[in-house]
N, C-alpha and C positions, 0 to 999 in steps of 0.2 A: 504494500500500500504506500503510497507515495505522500500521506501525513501522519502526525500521532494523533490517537484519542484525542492528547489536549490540544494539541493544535485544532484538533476540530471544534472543540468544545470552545475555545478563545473566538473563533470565528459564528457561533453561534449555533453549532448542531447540540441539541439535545437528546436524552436517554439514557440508560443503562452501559457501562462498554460495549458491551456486543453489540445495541442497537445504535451504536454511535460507529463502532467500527461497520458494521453493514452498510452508513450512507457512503463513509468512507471508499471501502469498495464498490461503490458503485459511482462514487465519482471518480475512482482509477480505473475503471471501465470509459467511462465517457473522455477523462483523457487521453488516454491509449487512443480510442477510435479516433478520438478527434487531431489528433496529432499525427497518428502515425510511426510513434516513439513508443521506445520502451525505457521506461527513466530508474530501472531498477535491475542487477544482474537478473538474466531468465536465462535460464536453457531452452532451446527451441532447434528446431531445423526446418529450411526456409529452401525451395527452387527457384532458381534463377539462371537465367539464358545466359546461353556460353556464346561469346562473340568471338568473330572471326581470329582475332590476335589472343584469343585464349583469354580476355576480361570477364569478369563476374561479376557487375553490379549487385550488392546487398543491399535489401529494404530495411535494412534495421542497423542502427551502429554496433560496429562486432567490437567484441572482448579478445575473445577467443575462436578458432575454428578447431578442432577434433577429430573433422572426417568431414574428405569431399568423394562424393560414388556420383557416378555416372549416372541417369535417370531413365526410366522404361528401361533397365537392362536386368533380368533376374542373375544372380550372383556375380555383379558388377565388382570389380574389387575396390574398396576406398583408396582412394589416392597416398601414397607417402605424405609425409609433409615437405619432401624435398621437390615435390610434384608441384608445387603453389608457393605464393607469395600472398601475404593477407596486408592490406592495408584499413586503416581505422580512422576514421574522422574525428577520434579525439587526438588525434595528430593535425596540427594548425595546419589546413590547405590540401591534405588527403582524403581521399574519398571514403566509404567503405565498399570494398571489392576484396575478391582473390584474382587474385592471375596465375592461370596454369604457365606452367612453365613447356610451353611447345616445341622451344630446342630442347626437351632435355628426354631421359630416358630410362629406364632400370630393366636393367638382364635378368631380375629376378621376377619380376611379373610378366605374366603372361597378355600378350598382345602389345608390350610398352617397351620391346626390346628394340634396340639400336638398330637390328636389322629390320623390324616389323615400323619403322615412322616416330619411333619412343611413344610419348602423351600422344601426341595426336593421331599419331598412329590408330592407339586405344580406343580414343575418341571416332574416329573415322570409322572402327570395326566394329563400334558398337551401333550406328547411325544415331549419333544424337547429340542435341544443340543445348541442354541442361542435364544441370549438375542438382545436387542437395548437399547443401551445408549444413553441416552440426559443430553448436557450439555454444557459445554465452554471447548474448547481444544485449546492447541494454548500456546504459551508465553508470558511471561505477555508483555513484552516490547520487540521491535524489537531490536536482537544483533546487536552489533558499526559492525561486519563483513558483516553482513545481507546487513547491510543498506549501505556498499562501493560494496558490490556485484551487489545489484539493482541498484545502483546511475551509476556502470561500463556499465550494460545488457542491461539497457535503452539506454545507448548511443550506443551501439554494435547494436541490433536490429533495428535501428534508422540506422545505416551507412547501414547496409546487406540490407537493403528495399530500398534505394537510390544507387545503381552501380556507383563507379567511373569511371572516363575515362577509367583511365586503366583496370579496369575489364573488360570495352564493347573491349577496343585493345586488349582483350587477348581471347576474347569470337570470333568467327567466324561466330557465329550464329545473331549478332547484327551489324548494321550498323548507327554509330552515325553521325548526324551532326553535325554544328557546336557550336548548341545549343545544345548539348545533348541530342536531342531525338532521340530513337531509330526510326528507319524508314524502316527495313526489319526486318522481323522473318523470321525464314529456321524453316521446322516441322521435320528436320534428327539429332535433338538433343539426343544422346543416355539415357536410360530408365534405369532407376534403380530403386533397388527395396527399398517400405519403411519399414524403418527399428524403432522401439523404442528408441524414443530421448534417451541417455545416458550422454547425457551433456544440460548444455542452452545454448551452442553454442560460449559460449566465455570461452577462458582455463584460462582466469583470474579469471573469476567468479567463476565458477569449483575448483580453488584451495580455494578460500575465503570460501566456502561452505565446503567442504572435511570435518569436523568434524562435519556438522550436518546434516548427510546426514540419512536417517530412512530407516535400512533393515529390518522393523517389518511387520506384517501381514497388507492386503489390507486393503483398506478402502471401502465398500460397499456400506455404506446410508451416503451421505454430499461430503465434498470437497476430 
């Protein structure tokens, strides 16, 4: 989770711990989607298109990789590590990618030998233009903005689940008593169509976010 209890609780969520960590989690849900980011180590593994010079754009800032295998191939063998090069964008000006290493080669696997084309070789014998990465993607430590954004969302999504008075006095569709529960529903509420979150719902958060936000390629295998 990318805030603590109290930090939620400072920013205005209420409850129990449990029921404070659940808004919690659910506003590191609406981070994640909404970013694109993983702001905490995760282990995951992720495909991504193998380009012609052997590049591997990743959707996720890497830590670590552990094993790159070939994709659609049944007992593919995972690449050495001497096979790749992994760059990380917490390196000022690096992207995150691997790049196979296409001059290179091992006489000890089969298909990647010197005389068979080395890697590419492999690659070329297997027919196929992606790979799957395993490893830790994610940042090392939740940013100080991360963690006022989640501590804000938790409290937002926490008020949006509970209607104020005035929300039911401004709705027609609800009739409050003097308790507060609703006690009509009307089914002539107009329909709208759903659309792809573009925010987590609070423009505070949204602005705290704004510089880590990931317009990189999907994520297919993991979060």
């Amino acid at each position: 989770m990318y805030c603590t209890v109290q930090q939620a609780r400072e920013a205005g969520t209420t409850g129990t711990d449990s029921e404070v960590a659940a808004w919690i989690a659910a506003a590191t849900e609406r981070i994640t989607a909404y970013t694109l980011q993983l702001f905490e180590p995760t282990v995951l593994a992720v495909v991504a298109d193998v380009a012609p010079d052997g590049l591997v754009i990743l959707p996720r800032r890497v830590r670590t990789v552990t094993a790159v295998t070939p994709v659609g191939v049944d007992d593919a063998p995972s690449l050495p590590s001497s096979a790749y090069r992994v760059s990380s964008s917490s390196v000022l000006g690096a992207i995150d990618s691997v790049r196979l290493a296409w001059g290179g080669y091992d006489d000890l696997v089969v298909g990647a030998e010197s005389w068979n084309g080395g890697w590419r070789g492999l690659f070329e014998q297997y027919w196929t233009a992606q790979v799957q990465v395993t490893g830790s993607f994610g940042y090392d430590t939740v940013p100080a903005l991360v963690e006022q954004a989640c501590a804000l969302l938790a409290a937002h999504v926490q008020a949006d689940a509970r209607p104020s008075d005035a929300d039911a006095a401004q709705d027609d569709s609800l009739d409050v008593d003097d308790e507060g529960n609703n006690v009509r529903i009307t089914d002539d509420a107009p329909t709208t169509a759903v659309t792809p979150r573009s925010s987590t719902g609070s423009t505070q958060a949204d602005a705290l976010l704004a510089t880590y936000l990931n317009a990189g390629p999907m994520l297919i295998g993991g979060v």
